[in-house]
N, C-alpha and C positions, 0 to 999 in steps of 0.2 A: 450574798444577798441575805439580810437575817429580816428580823418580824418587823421593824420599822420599813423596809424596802416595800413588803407586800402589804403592809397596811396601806402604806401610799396605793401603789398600785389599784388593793381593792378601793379606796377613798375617790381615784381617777374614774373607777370604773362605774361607781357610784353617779358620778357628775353627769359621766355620758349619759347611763340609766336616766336620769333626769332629763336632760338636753334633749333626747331621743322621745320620751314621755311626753314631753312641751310642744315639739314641734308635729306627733302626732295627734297631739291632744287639738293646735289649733287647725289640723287638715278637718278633724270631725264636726269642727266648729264651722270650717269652710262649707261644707258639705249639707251641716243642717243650717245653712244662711244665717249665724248667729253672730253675734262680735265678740272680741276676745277681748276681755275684763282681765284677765290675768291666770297665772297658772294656777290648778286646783291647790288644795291643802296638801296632798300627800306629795305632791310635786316638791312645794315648797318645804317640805320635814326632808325629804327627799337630799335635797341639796344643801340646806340647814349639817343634816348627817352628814351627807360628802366632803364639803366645807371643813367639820371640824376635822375629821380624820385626815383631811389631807392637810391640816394645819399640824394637826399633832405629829406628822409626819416629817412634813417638813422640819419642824425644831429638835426632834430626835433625831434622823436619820445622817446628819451632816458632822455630830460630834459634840462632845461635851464643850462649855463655854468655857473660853481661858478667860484669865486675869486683866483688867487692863491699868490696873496701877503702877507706877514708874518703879517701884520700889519693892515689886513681886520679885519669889525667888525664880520663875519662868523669864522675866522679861531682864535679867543680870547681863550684861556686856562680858564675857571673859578675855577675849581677844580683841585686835583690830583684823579684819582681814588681812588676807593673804598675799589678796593681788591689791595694792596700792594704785594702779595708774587710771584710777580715776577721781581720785583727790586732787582737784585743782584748784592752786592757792593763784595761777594768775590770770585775771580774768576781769572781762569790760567793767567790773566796779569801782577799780583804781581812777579812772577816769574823774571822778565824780571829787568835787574838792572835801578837802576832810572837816572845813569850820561850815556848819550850814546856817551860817548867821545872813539870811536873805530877807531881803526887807522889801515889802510890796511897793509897787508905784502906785500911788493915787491919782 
């Protein structure tokens, strides 16, 4: 578990802090018979903050990004595998004629 795991973590625990803030904030609202316009400011910085730390979290915590060009020295073919028996050359395509000179009916 290194310091991107618990920053997620504390960024989760952040969201609750929020969620938990919101939905006591609208019992008080309930209470002094007012209507709920929406969560306060500090609610909303609140989750703004959780938000990003669990973003920043997310795209560290999983790994460095690899290559995706054909021609990286990571993505190199060296071998064919091992176990061949699932290369199958005969199969329902044959079927199919090999000129597809098909001409529509009008």
């Amino acid at each position: 578990m290194g310091l991107g795991f618990a920053v997620g973590v504390f960024g989760v625990l952040i969201l609750a802090h929020a969620a938990y803030s919101t939905i006591q904030y609208r019992g008080l609202l309930k209470i002094m018979e007012e209507e709920f316009s929406g969560p306060p400011m500090n609610v909303v910085i609140e989750l703004l903050l959780g938000f990003a730390v669990c973003m920043w979290a997310a795209l560290t915590v999983p790994g460095n990004f690899l290559s995706i060009h054909p021609y990286a020295d990571e993505n190199r073919i060296v071998s064919l595998p091992a176990n061949l028996d699932f290369m199958i050359f005969n199969h329902r395509g044959k079927a199919f004629p090999l000129d597809l000179d098909l001409k529509l009916k009008h």
